[in-house]
N, C-alpha and C positions, 0 to 999 in steps of 0.2 A: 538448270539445264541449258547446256548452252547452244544452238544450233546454228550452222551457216546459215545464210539466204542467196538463191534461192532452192540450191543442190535440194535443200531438206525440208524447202516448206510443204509439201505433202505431209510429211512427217510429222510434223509440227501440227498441222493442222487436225492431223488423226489423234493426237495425245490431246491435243483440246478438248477433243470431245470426247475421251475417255476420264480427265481428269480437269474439269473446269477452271481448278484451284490455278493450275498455269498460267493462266491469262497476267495473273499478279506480277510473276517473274521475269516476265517481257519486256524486251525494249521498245520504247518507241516505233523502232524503225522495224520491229520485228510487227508488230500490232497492225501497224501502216501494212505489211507487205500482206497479212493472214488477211485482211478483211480485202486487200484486192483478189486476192483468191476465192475466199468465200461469197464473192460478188460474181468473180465469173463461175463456181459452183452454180451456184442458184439461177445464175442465166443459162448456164447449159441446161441446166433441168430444166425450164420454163419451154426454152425452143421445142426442147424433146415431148413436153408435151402439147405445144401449139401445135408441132409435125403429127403426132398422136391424131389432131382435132379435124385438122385438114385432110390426115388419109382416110376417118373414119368419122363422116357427117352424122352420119344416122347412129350414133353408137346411143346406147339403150340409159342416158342420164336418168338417175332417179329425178322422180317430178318436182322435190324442192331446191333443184341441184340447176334448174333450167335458167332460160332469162338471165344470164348473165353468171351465173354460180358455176359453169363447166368446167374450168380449169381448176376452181376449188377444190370438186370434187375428183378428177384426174390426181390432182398434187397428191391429196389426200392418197391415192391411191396405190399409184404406181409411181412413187417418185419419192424414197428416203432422203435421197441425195437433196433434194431441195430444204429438207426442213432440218437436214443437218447445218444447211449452208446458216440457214436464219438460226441454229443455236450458237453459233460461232459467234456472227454478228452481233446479238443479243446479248452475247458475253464481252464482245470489245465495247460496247455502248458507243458507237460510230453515231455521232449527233449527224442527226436530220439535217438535208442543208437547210430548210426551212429556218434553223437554230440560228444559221450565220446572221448577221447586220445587215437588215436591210437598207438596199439605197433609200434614199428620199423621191418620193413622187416625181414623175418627169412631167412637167405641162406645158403649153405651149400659149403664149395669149392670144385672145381668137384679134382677128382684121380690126384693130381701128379701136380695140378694149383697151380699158384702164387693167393697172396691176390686179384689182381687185377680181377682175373681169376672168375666167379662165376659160380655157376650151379642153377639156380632157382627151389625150389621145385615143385614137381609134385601135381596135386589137393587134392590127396587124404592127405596130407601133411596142407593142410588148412582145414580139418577136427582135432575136437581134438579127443584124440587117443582113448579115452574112450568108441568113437561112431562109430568108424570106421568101425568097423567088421558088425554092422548090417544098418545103414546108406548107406555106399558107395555102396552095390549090387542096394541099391533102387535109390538112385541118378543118376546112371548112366542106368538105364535101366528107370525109367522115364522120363528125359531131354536130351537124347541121341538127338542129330542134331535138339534141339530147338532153336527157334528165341530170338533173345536176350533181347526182353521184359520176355518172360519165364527164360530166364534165368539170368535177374537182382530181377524176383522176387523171385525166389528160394535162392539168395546170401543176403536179406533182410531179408527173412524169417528165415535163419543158422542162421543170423548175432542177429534177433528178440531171437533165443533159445539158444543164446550165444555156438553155435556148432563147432566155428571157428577159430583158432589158430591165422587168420590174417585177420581185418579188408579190405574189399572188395574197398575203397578207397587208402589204404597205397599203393600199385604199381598195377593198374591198368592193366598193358601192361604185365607183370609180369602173374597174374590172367589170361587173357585172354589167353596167350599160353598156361597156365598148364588147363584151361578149355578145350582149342579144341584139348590138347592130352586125356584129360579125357572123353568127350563126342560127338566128330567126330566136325562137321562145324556148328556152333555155330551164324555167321554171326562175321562181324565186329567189332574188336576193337574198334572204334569210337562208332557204334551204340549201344555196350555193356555200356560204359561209359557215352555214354549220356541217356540211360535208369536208369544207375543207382543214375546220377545226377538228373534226376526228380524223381524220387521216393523218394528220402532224403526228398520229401519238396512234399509227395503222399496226391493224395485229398483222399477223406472218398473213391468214390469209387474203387480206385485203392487198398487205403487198406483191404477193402472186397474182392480183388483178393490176397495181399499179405497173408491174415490170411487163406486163405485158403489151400495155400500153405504149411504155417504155421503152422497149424493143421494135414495135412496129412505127414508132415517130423516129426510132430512129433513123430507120431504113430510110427516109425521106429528107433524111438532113447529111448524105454523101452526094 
C-alpha cells in the first residue's frame, strides 16, 4: 500500500487500526511520521480531558478511581481517541527513551578532594541549564514531599522532554539524595527505583498519568 506523507497520513493511520498487519509494509520514514501523529493524538485527548477536570472539580469519580486515578478513569471513559492513539504506538514498538545510551555520571570533585573524593551534583544540576530558571521554581513547589510514584513520574516525564543532563537510571542512589535535598522526604530509595523500574515497561494507563505530567512541565519550559 503505498501512501504519500503527509496528504494521507490520517489515512494511514486509520487503516492501522483496522488492519495491524500494515505496520509490516511501512517505511521507515512512514513509521517515523504515524507515531508523531499518534503522539499528538493521545496528547489532544489527554488536554481534552485535563479541560474535562478543570471545568468539572466536583465530578462524581467512583471511590477507587480517587487520589490520583482521575484521568484514568475519565480516559477510560470518554476518550476512544486516546487508546487508539496507544494501539498505534504499541504497534510501531517506538522504544522508550529510557532505552537510548545513557551518558556516564556527571560529578564534580568536592574543594580540595582527591579523585577518589567526589561531590554528587545537586537536582537542579540534572536539569539542563537552558530550563532552569523557569522549570526549577515549578518543580519544586509542585513535588515538594511527594510519594515516589509522583515523583518517578515527573523524572519520566523530564526524561520524555529530553529536560535532563542525566538519565534517571545512570546512579540511582545518586538521584535519590539530590531529590530529597531538592524537595524535602520523597519516600525511599528503593521505592523510588522500583517505581521507576515499572514505568520503563508503563501500561497505556499509567502513561495517561505520565503525559499528564508531561504536558504540565511542559508548559514551564517555554
Amino acid at each position: 500500500m503505498a501512501l504519500s506523507l503527509p496528504a494521507d497520513l490520517r489515512t494511514l493511520y486509520l487503516e492501522v487500526l483496522k488492519h495491524p498487519t500494515l505496520i509490516e509494509e511501512l517505511s521507515g520514514y512512514q513509521k517515523s511520521k504515524l507515531g508523531e501523529y499518534a503522539e499528538q493524538e493521545s496528547m489532544r485527548a489527554t488536554r481534552t480531558i485535563v479541560d474535562m477536570m478543570d471545568g468539572d472539580p466536583n465530578y462524581p469519580y467512583p471511590e477507587e478511581y480517587r487520589n490520583g486515578r482521575e484521568v484514568e478513569y475519565l480516559l477510560s471513559k470518554h476518550s476512544p481517541t486516546y487508546w487508539d492513539s496507544q494501539r498505534v504506538l504499541f504497534l510501531l514498538r517506538i522504544p522508550a527513551a529510557s532505552t537510548l545510551t545513557a551518558p556516564s555520571p556527571i560529578v564534580i570533585p568536592a574543594s580540595g578532594a582527591t579523585t577518589k573524593e567526589k561531590k554528587v551534583l545537586s537536582f537542579p544540576s540534572y536539569i539542563k541549564e537552558e530550563y532552569r530558571e523557569k522549570l526549577l521554581p515549578y518543580l519544586k513547589k509542585e513535588y515538594a514531599s511527594c510519594n515516589p510514584q509522583v515523583i518517578a513520574f515527573m523524572l519520566i516525564a523530564l526524561q520524555d522532554l529530553t529536560a535532563l543532563t542525566i538519565l534517571p537510571k545512570v546512579n540511582e542512589t545518586a538521584l535519590h539524595k539530590a531529590l530529597t535535598a531538592f524537595l524535602g522526604d520523597i519516600g525511599s530509595r528503593q521505592a523510588l527505583n522500583k517505581n521507576l523500574s515499572n514505568f520503563r515497561s508503563a501500561s497505556s494507563q499509567e502513561n495517561a498519568f505520565i503525559e499528564v505530567h508531561r504536558n504540565s512541565i511542559a508548559k514551564h519550559m517555554e
